[in-house]
C-alpha positions as CSV (number, residue, x, y, z in Angstrom):
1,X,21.3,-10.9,-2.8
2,X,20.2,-7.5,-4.4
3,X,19.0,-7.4,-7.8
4,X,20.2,-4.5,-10.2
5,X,18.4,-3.8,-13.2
6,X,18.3,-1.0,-15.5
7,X,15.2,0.8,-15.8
8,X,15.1,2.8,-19.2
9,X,12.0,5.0,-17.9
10,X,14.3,6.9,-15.8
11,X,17.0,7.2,-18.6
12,X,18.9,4.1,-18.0
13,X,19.3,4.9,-14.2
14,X,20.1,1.6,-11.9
15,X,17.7,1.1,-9.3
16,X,17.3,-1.4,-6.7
17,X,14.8,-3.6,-7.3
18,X,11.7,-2.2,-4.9
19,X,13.5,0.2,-3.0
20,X,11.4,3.1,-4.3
21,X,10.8,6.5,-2.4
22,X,7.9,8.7,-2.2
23,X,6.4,12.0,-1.3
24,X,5.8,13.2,1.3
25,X,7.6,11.1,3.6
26,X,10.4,10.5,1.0
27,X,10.8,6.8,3.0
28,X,11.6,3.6,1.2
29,X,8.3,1.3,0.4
30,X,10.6,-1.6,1.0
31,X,13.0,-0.8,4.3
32,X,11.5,2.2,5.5
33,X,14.5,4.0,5.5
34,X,15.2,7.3,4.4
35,X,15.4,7.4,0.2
36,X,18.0,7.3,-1.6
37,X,17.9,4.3,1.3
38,X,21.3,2.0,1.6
39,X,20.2,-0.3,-0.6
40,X,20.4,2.3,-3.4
41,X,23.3,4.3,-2.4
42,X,25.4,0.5,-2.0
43,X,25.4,0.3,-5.6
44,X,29.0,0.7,-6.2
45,X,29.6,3.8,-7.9
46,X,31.4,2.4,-11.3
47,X,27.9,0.9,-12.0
48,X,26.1,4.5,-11.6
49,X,25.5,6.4,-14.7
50,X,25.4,10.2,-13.5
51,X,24.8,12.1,-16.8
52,X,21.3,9.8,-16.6
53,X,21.2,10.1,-12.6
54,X,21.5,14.0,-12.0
55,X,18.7,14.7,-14.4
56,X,16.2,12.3,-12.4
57,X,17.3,12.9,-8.8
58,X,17.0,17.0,-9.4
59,X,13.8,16.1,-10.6
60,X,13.3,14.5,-7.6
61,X,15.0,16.5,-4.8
62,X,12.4,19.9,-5.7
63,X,10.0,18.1,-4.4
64,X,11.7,16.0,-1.7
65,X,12.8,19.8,-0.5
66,X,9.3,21.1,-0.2
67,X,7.6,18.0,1.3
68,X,10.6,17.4,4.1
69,X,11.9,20.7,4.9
70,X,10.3,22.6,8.1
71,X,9.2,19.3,9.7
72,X,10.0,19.4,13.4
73,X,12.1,16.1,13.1
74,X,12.8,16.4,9.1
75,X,16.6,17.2,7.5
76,X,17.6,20.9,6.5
77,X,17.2,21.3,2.7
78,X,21.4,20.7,2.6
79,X,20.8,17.7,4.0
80,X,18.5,16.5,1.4
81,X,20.4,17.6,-1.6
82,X,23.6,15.4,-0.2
83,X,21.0,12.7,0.2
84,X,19.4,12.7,-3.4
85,X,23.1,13.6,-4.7
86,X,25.1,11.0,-2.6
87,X,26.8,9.9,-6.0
88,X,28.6,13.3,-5.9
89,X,31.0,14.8,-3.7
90,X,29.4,17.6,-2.6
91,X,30.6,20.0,-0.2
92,X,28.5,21.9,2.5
93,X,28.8,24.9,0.3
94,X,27.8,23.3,-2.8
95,X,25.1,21.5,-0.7
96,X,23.6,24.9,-0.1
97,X,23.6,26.9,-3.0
98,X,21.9,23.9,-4.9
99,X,19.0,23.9,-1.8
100,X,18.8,27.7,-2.5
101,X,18.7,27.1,-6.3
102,X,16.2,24.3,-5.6
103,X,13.4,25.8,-3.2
């Protein structure tokens, strides 16, 4: 069973309890999957707050952008923001002009 608990550093933002991501592989400490890993993005979305989410996951996906983009085997910088944003229903378009915005 996963545990949910609020953490208030990060604005009130659920998070999955050790399933944190870091630069510069952006990879889950605790699956090894690509963050936001499934463990994060199966939160169901009624329990997401995005006014407190967007602020911290921008914050985020600058640097996931830099560290991941250009690798051989790493994601196009689209592909990260519709990672980092999964919560929103982003289109392709949208997904690029925030990587532009973002690099």
């Amino acid at each position: 069973m996963q545990e949910w608990q609020t953490n208030s550093g990060l604005g009130g933002v659920l998070t999955v309890s050790g399933h944190l991501g870091y630069h510069p592989t952006w990879d889950c400490e605790r699956c090894g999957e690509p963050w936001p890993c499934p463990a994060l993005r199966d939160i169901p979305r009624h329990q997401l707050r995005p006014a407190a989410l967007i602020p911290v996951m921008a914050f985020l996906l600058r640097g996931a952008i830099r560290d991941l983009r250009g690798r051989a085997e790493g994601p196009e910088p689209p592909e990260i923001v519709r990672r980092f944003l999964w919560f929103l229903p982003l289109t392709e378009v949208e997904a690029r002009a925030i990587a532009r915005r973002l690099r």
